[in-house]
N, C-alpha and C positions, 0 to 999 in steps of 0.2 A: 713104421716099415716103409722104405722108400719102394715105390710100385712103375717109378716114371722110367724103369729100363723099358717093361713091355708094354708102355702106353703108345697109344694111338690115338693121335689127333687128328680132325677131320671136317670137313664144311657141315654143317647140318644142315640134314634131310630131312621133307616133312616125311610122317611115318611113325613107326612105333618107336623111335630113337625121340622125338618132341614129347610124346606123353612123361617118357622115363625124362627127359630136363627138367617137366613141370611139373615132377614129385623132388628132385632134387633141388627145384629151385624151393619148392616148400620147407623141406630137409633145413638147408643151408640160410634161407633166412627168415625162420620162422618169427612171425610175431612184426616184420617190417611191412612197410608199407603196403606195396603193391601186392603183397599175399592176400592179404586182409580182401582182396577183390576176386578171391577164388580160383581155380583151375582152368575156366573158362578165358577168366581175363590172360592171365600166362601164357597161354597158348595162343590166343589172337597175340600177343608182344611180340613173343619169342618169332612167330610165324611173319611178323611185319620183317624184321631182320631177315630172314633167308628170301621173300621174295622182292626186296628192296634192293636195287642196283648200288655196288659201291660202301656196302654196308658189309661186314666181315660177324658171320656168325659159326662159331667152334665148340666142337666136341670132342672132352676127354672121355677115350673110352680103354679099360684094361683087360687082362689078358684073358677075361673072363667072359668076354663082351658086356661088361656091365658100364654103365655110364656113371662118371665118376666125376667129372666137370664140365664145364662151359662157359663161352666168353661171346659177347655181343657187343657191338664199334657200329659206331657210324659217323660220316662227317657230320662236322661241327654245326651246328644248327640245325640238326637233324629235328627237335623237341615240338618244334610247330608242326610239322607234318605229321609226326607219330601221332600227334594229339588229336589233329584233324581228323585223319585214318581209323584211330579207335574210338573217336567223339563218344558216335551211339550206343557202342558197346557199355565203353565205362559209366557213362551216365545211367543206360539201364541197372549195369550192377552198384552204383551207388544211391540209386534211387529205391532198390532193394535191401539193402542194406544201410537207412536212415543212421543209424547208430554210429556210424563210422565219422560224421559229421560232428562228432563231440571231441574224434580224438584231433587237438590242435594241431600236432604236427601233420597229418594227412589234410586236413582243411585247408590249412599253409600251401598245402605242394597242390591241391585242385584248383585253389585260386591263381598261384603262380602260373600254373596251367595254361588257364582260362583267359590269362594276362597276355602271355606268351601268344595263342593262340590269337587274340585281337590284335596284338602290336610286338611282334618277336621284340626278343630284347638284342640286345650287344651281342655281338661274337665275339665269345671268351677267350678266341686264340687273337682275336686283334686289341681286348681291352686287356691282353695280359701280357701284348709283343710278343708271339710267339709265331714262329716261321707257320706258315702257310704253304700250301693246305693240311688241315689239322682234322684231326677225329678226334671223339669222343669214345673213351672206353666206358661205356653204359652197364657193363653187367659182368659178372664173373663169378662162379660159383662151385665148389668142390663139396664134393659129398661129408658130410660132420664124421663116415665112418674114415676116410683118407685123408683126413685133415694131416699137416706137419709132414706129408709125405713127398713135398714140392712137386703135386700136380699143378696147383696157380703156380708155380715159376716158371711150369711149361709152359700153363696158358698164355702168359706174359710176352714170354719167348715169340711164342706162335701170334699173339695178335702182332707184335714189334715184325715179327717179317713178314707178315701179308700184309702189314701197313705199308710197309717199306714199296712191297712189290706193287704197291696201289701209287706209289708217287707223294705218298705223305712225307712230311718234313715234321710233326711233332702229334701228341697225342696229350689229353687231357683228360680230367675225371673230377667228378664230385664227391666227398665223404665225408658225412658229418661229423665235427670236430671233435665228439663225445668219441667216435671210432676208432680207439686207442690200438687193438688188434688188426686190422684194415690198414690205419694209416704206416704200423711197424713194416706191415707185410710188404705195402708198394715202395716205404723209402729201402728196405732192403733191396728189393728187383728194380733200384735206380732211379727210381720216382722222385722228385723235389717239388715240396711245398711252393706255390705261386702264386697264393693268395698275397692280396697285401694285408689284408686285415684279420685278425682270428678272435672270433666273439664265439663265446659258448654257445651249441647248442645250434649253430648256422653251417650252411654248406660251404667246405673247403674246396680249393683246386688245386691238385698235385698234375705233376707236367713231369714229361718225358719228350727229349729234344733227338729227332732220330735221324740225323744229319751227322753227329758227331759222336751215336751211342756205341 
């Protein structure tokens, strides 16, 4: 059922509209990484994006007032600050949850982290030639019950012209290359592959050029 005639998209607000994201975002990626870190950590995330200047965070919501999706951007090298910002957060809940340090892909992305944090890496819109200034599309999520209902091609929509209106010239994203249903979705909504290298099981980067979209 398409539902995106009387959707409503919207800046997120802190309030009872964050709680309902951080069950959607449960919803929509159950079993991934950053769940695994609770209700608590999501909300400190989600809440770093709306009081961050320059950062673009959205909510789908339908005719029901019910919250249906969500999307989170922010410039490109945003990933050391976030990390600094939530440091003692996530550490306490990873210290609580010893057990999560077995699963190798989460251990992967703390050390990455932890990397990033001492010594940021490369900016991925200048190791990949891409116009400048660039955002990162970090997060997008639609409820599993309005999935195929092209609420994400609103969201898409919606982050592409509040980038626009921010003075971006392109947008970037990471998804791992295992992400067959993800990567279909964004090369449909105009998304191109710009990694150079594609190794199983590693993080891609799809690009979208919004000078010319």
């Amino acid at each position: 059922m398409d539902v995106t005639e009387n959707l409503t998209i919207a800046s997120i607000a802190e309030g009872n509209a964050l709680d309902d994201i951080v069950e959607l975002h449960l919803d929509a990626f159950a079993g991934y990484l950053n769940t695994l870190l609770g209700r608590g950590y999501l909300k400190s995330f989600i809440t770093w994006f709306i009081r961050n200047k320059g950062t673009i965070a959205l909510v789908a919501i339908d005719d029901h007032q019910k919250v249906v999706g969500y999307a989170l951007c922010a410039p490109v090298g945003y990933s050391a600050r976030l990390t600094r910002d939530l440091f003692w957060g996530t550490a306490i809940r990873i210290a609580t949850r010893p057990w999560l340090m077995w699963n190798g892909r989460f251990r992967g992305r703390v050390v990455e982290r932890i990397k990033n944090l001492i010594r940021p890496r490369e900016n991925p819109s200048q190791a990949l030639e891409l116009p400048e200034p660039s955002m990162s599309l970090v997060a997008i999520g639609v409820a599993s019950a309005n999935r195929r209902s092209k609420i994400g091609q609103c969201l898409i929509q919606a982050v592409e012209s509040r980038a626009r209106s921010l003075h971006m010239r392109s947008l970037v994203l990471s998804v791992y290359e295992d992400a067959t249903a993800a990567r279909r979705f964004y090369e449909q909504c105009g998304w191109r592959l710009c990694s150079s290298v594609v190794l199983p099981g590693v993080l891609l980067r799809y690009c979208r050029l919004l000078d010319d979209a």
